[in-house]
ZAMIZA-704744 format. One record per residue: residue in one letter; x, y, z of N, C-alpha, C in turn. Coordinates in nm, 2 decimals. Layout:
<recs>
+------+--------+--------+--------+--------+--------+--------+--------+--------+--------+
| code |   n.xx |   n.yy |   n.zz |  ca.xx |  ca.yy |  ca.zz |   c.xx |   c.yy |   c.zz |
+------+--------+--------+--------+--------+--------+--------+--------+--------+--------+
|    a |      X |      Y |      Z |      X |      Y |      Z |      X |      Y |      Z |
...
+------+--------+--------+--------+--------+--------+--------+--------+--------+--------+
</recs>
This chain:
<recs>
+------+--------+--------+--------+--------+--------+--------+--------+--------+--------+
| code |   n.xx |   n.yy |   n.zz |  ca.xx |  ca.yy |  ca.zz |   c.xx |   c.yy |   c.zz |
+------+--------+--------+--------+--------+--------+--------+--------+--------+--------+
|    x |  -2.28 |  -0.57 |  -1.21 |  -2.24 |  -0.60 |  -1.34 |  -2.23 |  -0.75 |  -1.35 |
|    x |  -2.32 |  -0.80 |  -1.43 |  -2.33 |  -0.93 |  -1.44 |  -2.19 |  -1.03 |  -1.58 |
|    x |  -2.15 |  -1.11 |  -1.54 |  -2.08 |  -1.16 |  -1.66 |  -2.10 |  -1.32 |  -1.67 |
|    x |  -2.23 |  -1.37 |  -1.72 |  -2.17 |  -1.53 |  -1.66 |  -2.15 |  -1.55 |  -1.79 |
|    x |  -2.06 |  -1.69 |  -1.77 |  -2.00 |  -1.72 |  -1.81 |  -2.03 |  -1.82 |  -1.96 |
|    x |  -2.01 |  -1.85 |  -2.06 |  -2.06 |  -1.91 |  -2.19 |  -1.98 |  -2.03 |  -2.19 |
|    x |  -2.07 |  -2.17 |  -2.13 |  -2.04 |  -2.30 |  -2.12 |  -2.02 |  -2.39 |  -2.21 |
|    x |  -1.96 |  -2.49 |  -2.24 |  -1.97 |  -2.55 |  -2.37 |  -2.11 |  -2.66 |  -2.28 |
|    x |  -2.06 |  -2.72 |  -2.16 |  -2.16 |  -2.81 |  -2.08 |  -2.23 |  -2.70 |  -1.97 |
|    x |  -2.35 |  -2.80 |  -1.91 |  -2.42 |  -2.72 |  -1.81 |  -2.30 |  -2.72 |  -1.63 |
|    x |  -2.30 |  -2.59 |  -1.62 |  -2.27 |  -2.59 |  -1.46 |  -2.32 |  -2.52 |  -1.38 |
|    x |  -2.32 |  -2.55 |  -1.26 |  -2.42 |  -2.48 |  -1.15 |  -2.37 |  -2.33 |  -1.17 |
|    x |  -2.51 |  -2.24 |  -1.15 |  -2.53 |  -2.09 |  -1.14 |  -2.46 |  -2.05 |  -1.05 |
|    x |  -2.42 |  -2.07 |  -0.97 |  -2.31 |  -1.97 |  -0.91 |  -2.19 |  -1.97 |  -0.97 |
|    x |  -2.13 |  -2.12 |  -1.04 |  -2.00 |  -2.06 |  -1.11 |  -2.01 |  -2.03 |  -1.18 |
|    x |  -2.13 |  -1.99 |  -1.24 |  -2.10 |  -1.95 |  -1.44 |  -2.12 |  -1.80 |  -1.41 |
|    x |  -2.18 |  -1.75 |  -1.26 |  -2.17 |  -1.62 |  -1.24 |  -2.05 |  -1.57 |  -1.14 |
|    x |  -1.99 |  -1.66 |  -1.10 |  -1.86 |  -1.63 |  -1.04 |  -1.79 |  -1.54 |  -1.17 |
|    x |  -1.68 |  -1.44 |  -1.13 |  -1.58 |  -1.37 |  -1.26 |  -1.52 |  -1.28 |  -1.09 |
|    x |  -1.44 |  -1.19 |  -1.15 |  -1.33 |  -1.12 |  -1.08 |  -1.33 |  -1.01 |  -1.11 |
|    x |  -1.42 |  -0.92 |  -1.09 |  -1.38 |  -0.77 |  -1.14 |  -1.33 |  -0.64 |  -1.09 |
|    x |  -1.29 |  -0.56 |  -1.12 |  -1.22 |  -0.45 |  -1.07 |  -1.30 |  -0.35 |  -1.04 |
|    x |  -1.43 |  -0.35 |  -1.04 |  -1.49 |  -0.22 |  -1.03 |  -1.59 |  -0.28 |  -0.87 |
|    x |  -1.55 |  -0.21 |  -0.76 |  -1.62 |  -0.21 |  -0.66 |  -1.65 |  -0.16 |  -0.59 |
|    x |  -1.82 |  -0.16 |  -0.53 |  -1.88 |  -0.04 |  -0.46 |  -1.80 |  -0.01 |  -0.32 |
|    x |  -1.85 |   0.11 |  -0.29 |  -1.81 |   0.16 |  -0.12 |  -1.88 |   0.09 |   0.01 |
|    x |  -2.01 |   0.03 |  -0.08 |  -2.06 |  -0.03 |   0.06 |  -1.98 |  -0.11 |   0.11 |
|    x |  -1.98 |  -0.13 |   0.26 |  -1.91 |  -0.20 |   0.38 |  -1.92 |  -0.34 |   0.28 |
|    x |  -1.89 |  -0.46 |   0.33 |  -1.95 |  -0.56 |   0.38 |  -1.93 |  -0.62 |   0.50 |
|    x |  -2.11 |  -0.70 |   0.52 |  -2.15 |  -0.69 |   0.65 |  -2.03 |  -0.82 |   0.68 |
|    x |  -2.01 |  -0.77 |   0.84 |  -1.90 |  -0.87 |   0.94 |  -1.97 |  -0.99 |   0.88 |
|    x |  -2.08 |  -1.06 |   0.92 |  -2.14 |  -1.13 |   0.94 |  -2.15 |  -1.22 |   0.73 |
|    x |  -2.17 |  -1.14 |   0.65 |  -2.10 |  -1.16 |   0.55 |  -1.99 |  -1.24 |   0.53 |
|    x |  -1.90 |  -1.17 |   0.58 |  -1.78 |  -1.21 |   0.52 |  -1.73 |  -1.32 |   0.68 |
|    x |  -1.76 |  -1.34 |   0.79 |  -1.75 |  -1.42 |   0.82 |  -1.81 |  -1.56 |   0.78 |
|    x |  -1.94 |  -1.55 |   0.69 |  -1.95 |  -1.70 |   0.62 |  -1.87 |  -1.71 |   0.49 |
|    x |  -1.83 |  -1.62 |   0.45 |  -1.75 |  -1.66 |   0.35 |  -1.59 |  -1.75 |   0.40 |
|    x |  -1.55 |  -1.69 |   0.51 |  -1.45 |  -1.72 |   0.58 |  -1.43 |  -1.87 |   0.67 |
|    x |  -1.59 |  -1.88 |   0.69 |  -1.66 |  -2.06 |   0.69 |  -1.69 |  -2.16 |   0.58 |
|    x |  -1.69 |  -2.10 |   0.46 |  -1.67 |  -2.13 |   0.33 |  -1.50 |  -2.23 |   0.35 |
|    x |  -1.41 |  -2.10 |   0.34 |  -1.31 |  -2.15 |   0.35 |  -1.24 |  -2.23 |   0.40 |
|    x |  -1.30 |  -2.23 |   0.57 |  -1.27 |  -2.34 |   0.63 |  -1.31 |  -2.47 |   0.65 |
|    x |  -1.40 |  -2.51 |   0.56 |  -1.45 |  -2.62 |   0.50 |  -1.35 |  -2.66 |   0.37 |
|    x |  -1.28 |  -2.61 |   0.31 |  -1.21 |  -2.68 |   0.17 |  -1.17 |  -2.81 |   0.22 |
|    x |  -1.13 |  -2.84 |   0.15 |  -1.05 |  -3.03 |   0.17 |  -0.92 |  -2.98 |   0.11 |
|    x |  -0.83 |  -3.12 |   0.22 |  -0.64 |  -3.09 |   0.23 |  -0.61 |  -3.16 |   0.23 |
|    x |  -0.50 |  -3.18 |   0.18 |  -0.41 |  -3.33 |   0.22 |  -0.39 |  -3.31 |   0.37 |
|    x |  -0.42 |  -3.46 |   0.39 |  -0.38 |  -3.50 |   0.50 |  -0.48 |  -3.45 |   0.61 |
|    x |  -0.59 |  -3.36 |   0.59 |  -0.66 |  -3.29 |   0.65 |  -0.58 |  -3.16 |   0.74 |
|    x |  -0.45 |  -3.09 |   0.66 |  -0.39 |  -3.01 |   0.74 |  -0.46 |  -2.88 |   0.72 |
|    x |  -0.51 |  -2.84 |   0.63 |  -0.56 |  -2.73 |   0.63 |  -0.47 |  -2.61 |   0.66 |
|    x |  -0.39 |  -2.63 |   0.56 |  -0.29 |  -2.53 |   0.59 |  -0.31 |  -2.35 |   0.54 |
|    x |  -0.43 |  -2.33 |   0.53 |  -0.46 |  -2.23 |   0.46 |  -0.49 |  -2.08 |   0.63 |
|    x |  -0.44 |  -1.99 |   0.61 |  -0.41 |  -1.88 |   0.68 |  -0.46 |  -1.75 |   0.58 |
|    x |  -0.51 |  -1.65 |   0.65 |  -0.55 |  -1.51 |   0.58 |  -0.57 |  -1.39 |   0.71 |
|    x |  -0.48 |  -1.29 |   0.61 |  -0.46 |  -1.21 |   0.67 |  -0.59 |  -1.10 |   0.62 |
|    x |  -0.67 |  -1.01 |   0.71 |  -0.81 |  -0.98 |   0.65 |  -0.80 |  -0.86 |   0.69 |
|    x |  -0.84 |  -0.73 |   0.63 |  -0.85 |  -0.61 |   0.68 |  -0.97 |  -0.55 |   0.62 |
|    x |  -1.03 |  -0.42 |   0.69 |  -1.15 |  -0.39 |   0.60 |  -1.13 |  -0.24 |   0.62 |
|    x |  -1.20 |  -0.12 |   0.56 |  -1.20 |  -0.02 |   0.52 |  -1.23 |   0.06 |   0.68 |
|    x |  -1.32 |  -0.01 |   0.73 |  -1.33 |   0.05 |   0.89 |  -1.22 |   0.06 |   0.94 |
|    x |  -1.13 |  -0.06 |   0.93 |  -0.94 |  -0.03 |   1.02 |  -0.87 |   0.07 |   0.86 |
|    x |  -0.90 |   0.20 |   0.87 |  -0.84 |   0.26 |   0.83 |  -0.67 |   0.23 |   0.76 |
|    x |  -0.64 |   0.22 |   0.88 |  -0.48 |   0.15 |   0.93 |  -0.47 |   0.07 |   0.88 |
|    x |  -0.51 |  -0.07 |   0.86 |  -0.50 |  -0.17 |   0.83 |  -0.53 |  -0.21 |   0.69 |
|    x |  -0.63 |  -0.15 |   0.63 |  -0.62 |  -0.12 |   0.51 |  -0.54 |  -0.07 |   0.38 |
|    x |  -0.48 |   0.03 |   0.43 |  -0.39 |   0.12 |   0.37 |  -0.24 |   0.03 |   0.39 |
|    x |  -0.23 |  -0.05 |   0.53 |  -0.10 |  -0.15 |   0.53 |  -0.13 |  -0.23 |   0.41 |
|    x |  -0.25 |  -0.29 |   0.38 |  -0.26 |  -0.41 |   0.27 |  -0.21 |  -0.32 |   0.16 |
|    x |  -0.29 |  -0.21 |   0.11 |  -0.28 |  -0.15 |  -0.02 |  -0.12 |  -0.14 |  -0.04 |
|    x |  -0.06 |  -0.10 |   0.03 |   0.10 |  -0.08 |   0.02 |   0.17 |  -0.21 |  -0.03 |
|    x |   0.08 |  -0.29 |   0.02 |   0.20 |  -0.43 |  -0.02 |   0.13 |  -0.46 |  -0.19 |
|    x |   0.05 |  -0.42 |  -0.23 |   0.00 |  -0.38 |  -0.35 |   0.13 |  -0.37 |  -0.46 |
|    x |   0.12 |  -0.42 |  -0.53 |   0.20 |  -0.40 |  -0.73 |   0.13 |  -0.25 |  -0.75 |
|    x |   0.24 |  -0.15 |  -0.82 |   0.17 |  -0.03 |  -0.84 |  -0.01 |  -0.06 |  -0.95 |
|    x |   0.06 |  -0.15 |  -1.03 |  -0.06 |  -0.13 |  -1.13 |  -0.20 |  -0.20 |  -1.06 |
|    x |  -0.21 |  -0.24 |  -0.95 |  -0.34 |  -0.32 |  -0.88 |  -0.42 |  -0.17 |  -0.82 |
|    x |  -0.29 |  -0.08 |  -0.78 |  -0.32 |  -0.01 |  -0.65 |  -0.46 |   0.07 |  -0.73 |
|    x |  -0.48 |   0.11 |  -0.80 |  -0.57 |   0.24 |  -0.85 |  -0.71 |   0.19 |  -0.85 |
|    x |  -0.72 |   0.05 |  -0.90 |  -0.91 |  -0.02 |  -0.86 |  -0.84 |  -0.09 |  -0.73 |
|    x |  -0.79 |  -0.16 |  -0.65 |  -0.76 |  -0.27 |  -0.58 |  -0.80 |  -0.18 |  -0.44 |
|    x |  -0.74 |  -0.06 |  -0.42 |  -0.71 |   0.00 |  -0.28 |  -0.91 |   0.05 |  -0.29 |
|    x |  -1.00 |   0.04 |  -0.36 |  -1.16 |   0.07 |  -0.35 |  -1.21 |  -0.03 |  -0.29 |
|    x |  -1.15 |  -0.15 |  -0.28 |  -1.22 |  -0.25 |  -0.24 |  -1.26 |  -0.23 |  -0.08 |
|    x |  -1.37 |  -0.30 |  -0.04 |  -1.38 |  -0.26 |   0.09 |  -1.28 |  -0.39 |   0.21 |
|    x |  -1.27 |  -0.48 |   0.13 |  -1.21 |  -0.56 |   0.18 |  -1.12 |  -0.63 |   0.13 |
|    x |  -0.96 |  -0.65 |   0.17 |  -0.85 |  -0.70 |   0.11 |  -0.80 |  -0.78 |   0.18 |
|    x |  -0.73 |  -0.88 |   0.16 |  -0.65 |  -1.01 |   0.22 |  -0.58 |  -1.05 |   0.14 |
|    x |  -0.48 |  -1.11 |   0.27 |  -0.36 |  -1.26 |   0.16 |  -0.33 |  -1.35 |   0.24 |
|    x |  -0.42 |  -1.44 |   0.12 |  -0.41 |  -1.60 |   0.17 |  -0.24 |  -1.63 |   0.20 |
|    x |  -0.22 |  -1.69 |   0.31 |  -0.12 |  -1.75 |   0.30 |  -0.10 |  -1.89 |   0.37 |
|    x |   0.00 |  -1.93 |   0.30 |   0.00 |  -2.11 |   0.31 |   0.13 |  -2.16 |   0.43 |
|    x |   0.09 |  -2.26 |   0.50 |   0.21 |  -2.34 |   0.56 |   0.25 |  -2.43 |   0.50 |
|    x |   0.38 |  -2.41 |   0.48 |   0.46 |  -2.50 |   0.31 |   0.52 |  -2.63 |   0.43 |
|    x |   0.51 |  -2.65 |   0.50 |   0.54 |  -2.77 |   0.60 |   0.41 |  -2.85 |   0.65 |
|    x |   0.38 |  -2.94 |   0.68 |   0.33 |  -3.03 |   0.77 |   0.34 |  -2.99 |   0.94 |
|    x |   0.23 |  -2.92 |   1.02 |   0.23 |  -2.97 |   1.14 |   0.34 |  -3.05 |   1.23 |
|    x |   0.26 |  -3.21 |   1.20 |   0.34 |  -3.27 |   1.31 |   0.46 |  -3.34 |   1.28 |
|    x |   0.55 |  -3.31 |   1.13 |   0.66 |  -3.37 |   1.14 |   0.72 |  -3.30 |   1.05 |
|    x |   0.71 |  -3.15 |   1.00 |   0.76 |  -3.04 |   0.93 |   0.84 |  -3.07 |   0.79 |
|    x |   0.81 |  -3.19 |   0.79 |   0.83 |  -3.29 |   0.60 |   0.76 |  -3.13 |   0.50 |
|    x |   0.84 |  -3.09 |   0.44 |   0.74 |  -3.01 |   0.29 |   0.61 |  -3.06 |   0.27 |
|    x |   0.53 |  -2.98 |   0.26 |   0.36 |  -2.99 |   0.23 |   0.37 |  -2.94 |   0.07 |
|    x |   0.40 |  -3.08 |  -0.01 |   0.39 |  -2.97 |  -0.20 |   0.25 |  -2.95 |  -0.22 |
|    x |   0.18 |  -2.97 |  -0.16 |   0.01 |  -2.93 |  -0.15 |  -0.03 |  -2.84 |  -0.13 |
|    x |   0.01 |  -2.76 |  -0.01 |  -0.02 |  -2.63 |   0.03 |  -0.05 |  -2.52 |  -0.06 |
|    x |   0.03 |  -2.46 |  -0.15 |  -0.05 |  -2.41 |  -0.26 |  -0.16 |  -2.43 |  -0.32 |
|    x |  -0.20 |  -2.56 |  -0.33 |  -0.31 |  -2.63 |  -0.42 |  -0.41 |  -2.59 |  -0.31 |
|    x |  -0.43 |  -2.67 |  -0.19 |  -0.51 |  -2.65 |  -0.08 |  -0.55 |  -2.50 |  -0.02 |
|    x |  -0.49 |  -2.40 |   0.00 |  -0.55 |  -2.24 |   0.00 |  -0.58 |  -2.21 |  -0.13 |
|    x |  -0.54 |  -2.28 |  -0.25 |  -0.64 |  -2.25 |  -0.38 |  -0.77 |  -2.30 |  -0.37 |
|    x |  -0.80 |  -2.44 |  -0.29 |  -0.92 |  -2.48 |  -0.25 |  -1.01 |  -2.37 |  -0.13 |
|    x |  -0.96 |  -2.34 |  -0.07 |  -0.97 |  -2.26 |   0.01 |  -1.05 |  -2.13 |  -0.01 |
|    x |  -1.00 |  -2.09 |  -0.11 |  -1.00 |  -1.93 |  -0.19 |  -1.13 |  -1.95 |  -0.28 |
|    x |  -1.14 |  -2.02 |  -0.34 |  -1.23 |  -2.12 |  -0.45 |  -1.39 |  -2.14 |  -0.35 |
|    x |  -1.36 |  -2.21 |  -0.26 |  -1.49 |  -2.21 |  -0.21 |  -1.55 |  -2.05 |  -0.14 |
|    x |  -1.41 |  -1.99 |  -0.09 |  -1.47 |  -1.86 |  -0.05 |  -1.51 |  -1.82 |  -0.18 |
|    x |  -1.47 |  -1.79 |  -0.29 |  -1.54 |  -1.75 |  -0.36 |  -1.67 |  -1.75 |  -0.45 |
|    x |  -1.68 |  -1.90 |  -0.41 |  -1.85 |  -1.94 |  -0.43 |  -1.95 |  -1.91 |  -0.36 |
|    x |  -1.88 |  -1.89 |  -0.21 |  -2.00 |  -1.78 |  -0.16 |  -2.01 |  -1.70 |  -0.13 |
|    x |  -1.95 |  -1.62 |  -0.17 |  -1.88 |  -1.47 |  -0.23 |  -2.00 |  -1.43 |  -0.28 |
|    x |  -2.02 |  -1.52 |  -0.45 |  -2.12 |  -1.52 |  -0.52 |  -2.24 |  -1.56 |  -0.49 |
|    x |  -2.28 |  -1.64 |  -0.40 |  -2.41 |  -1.65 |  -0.38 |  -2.44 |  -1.59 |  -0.29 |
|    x |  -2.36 |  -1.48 |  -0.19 |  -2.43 |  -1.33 |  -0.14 |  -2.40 |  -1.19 |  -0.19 |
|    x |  -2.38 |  -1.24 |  -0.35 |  -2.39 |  -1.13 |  -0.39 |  -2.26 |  -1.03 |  -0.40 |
|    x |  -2.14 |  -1.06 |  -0.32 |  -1.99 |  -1.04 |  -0.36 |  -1.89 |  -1.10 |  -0.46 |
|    x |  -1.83 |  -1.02 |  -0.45 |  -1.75 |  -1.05 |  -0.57 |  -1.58 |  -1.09 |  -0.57 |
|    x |  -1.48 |  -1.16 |  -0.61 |  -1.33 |  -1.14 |  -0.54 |  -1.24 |  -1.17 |  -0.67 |
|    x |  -1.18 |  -1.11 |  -0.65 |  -1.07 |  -1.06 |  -0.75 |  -0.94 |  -1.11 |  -0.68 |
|    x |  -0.86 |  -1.21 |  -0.73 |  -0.75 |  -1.24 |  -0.69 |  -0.62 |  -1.20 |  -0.76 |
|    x |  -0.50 |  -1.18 |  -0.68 |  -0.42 |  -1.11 |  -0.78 |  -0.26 |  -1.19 |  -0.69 |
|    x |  -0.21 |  -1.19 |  -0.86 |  -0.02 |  -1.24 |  -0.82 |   0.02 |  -1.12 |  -0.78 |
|    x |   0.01 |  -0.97 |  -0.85 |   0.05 |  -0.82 |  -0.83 |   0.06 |  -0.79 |  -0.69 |
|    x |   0.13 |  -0.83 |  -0.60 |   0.18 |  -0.78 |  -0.47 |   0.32 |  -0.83 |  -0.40 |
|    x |   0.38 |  -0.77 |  -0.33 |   0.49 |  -0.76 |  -0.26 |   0.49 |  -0.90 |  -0.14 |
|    x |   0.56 |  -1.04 |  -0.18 |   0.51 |  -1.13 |  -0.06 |   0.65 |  -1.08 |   0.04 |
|    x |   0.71 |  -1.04 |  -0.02 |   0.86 |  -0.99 |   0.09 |   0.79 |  -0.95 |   0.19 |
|    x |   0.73 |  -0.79 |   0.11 |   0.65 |  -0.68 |   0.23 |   0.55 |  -0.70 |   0.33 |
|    x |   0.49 |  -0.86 |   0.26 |   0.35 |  -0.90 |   0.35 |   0.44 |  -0.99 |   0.48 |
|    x |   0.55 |  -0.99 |   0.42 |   0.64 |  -1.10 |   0.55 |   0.68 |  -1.00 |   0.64 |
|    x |   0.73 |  -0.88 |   0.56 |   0.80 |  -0.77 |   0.68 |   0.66 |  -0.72 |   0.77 |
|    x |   0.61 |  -0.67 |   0.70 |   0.50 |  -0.56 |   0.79 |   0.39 |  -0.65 |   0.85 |
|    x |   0.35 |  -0.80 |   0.87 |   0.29 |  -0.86 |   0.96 |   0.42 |  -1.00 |   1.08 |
|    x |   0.52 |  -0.96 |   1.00 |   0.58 |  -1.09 |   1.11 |   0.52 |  -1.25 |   1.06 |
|    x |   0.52 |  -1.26 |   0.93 |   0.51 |  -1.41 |   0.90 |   0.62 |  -1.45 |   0.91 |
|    x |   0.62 |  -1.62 |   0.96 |   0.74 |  -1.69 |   1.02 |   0.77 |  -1.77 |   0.86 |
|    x |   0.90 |  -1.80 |   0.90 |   0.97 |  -1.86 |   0.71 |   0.89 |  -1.97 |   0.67 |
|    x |   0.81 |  -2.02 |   0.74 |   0.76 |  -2.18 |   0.70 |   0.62 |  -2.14 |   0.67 |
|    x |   0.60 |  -2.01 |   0.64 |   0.49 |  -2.00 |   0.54 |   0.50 |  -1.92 |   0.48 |
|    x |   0.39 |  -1.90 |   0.34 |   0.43 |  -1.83 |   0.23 |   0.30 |  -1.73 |   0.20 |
|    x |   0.34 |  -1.60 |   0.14 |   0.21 |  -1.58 |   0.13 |   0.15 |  -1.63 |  -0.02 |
|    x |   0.02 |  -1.61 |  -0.11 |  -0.02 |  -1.67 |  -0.18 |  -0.08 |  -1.57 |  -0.30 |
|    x |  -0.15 |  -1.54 |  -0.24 |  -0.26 |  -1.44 |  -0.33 |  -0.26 |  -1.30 |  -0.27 |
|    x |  -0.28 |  -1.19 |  -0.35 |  -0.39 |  -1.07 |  -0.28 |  -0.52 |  -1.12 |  -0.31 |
|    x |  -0.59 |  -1.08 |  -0.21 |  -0.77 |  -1.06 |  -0.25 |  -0.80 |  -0.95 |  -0.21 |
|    x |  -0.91 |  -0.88 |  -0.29 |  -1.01 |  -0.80 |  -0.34 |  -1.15 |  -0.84 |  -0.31 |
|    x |  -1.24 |  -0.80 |  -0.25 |  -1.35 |  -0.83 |  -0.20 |  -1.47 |  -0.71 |  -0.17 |
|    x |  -1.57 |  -0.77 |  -0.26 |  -1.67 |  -0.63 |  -0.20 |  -1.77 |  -0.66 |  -0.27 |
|    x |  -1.89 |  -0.58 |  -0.30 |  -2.01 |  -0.60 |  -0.38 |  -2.00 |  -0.53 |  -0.51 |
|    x |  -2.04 |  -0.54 |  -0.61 |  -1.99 |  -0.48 |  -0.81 |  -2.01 |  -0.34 |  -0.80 |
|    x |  -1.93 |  -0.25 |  -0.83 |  -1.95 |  -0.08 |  -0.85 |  -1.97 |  -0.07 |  -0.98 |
|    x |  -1.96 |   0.02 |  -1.02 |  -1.99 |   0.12 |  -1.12 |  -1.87 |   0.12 |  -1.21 |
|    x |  -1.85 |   0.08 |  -1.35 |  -1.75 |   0.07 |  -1.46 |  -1.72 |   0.15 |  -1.46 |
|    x |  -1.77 |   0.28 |  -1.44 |  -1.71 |   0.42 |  -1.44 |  -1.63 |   0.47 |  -1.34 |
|    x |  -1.66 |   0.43 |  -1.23 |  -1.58 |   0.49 |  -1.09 |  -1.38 |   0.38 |  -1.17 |
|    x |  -1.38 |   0.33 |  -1.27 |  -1.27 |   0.25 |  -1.29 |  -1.18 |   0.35 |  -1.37 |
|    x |  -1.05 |   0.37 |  -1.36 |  -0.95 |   0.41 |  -1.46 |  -0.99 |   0.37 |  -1.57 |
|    x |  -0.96 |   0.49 |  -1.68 |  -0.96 |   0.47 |  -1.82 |  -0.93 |   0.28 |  -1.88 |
|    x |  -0.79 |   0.26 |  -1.84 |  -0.75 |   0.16 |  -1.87 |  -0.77 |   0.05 |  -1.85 |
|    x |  -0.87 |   0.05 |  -1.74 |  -0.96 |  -0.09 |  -1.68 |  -1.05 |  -0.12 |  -1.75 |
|    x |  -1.12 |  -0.02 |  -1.78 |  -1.28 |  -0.01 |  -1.82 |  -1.27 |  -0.12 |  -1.93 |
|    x |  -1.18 |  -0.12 |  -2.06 |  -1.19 |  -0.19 |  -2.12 |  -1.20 |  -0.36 |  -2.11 |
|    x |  -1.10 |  -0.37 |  -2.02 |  -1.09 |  -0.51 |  -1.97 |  -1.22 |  -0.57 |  -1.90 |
|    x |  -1.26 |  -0.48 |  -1.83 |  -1.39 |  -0.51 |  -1.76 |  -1.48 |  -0.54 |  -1.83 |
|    x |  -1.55 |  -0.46 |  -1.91 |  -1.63 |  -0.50 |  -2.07 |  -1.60 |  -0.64 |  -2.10 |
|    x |  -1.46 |  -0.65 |  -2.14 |  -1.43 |  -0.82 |  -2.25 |  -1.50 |  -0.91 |  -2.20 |
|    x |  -1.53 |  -0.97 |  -2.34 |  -1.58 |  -1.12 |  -2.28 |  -1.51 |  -1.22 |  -2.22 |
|    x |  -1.51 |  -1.31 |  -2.11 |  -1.50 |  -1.39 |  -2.07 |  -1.46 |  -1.48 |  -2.15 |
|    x |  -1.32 |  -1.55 |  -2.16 |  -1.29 |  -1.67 |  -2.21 |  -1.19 |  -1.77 |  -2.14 |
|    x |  -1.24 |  -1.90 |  -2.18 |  -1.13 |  -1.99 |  -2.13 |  -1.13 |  -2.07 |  -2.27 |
|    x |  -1.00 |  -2.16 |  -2.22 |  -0.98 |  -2.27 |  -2.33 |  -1.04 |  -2.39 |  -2.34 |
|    x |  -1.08 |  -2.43 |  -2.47 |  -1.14 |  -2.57 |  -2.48 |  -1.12 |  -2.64 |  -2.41 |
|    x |  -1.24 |  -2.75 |  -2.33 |  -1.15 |  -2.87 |  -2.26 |  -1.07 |  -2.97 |  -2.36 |
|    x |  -1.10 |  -2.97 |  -2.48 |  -0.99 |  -3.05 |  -2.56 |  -0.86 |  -2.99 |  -2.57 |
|    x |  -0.83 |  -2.84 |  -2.50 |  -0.65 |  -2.84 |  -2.50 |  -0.63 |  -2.89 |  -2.35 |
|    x |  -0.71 |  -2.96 |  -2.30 |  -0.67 |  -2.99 |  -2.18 |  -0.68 |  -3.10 |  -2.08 |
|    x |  -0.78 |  -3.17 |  -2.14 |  -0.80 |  -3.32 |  -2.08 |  -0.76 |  -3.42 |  -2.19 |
|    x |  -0.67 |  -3.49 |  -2.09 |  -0.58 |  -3.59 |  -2.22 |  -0.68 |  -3.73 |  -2.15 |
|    x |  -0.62 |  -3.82 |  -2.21 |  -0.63 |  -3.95 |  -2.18 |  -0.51 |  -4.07 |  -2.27 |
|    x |  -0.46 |  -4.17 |  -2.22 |  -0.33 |  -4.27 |  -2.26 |  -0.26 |  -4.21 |  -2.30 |
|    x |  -0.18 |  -4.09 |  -2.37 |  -0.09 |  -3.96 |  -2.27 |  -0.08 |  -3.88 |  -2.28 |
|    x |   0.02 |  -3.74 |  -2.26 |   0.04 |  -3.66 |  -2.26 |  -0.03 |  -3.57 |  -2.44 |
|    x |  -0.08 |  -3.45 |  -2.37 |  -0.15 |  -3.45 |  -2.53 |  -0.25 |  -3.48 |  -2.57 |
|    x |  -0.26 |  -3.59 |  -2.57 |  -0.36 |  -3.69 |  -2.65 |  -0.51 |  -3.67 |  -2.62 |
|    x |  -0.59 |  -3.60 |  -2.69 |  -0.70 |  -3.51 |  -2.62 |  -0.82 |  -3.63 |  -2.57 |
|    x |  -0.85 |  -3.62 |  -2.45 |  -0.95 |  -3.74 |  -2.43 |  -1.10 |  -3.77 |  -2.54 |
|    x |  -1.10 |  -3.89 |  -2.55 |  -1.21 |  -3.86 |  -2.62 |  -1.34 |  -3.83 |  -2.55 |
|    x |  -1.34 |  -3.81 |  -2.43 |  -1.47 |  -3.76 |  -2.36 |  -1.49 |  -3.59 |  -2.39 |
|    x |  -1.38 |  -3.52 |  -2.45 |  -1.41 |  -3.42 |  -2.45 |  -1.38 |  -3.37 |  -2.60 |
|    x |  -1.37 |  -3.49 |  -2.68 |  -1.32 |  -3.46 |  -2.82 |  -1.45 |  -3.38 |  -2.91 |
|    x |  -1.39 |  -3.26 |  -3.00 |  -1.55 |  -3.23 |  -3.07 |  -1.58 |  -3.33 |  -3.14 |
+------+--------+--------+--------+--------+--------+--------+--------+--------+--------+
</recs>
């Protein structure tokens, strides 16, 4: 299921076909797949070049391991989320390496992280759905994350299924069109507010 996306300016075809959807097929994906996607990620750019970005990765083959992710799942993710063939959570090191000063970046930087996995997500043909909806307590209990990292996101990962294999209550959302906000509610210029004129209608 295709959704790209309706630009006011031109952007490159993979992100206007990047989107997040809930509906995902059974097929595996191949190791070899998702290890470039996972070389995606470890290319983002960091402060400082720390690269504080960590993920925790399970697929439908570890049975076990699987069904641990789905559990740390928000009830309402669980019904499309636990189809995916592949689930993770990004998680961040909220410190610095070599002198454990706070890293206020780290969030921003596994968003970089996530972002590029997800661009080549989409140019083999996968798809990823990220979600706030999960338990970061439970992802600390049931893997042994140490306090000086946080987790971040769930991800959702697999190739597009069938709108139908989705709960009643998805289906709709999946349908909607795609929207974001003008860049005029959002790029200012000399201050706060003040809509830039580069992006003024």
């Amino acid at each position: 299921m295709e959704k790209p996306a309706a630009t006011q300016y031109p952007i490159h075809e993979l992100l206007k076909r990047r989107w997040s959807p809930r509906a995902f097929s059974d097929r595996p994906v191949e190791p070899d797949a998702l290890r470039s996607l996972l070389e995606a990620a470890r290319w983002a750019p960091s402060s400082s070049n720390e690269q504080p970005w960590n993920f925790i990765v399970t697929t439908k083959a570890d049975e076990a391991g699987h069904s641990r992710l789905v559990a740390c799942l928000m009830e309402g993710n669980i019904p499309w989320a636990q189809r995916a063939p592949v689930l993770m959570v990004s998680v961040a090191r909220m410190s610095f390496e070599d002198n454990a000063k706070p890293n206020r970046h780290a969030f921003h930087d596994v968003g970089q992280a996530v972002a590029n996995l997800s661009v080549q997500a989409t140019a083999l043909g996968l798809f990823v759905h990220q979600m706030a909806g999960f338990y970061p307590d439970k992802v600390r209990e049931l893997y042994g994350i140490p306090k000086e990292f946080e987790s971040v996101a769930m991800i959702a990962l697999g190739y597009p299924g069938d709108l139908e294999s989705l709960p009643e209550k998805f289906r709709s959302r999946e349908a909607a069109p795609r929207e974001r906000k003008p860049l005029a509610d959002f790029i200012f210029s000399g201050q706060w507010r003040k809509t830039s004129p580069l992006v003024a209608s």
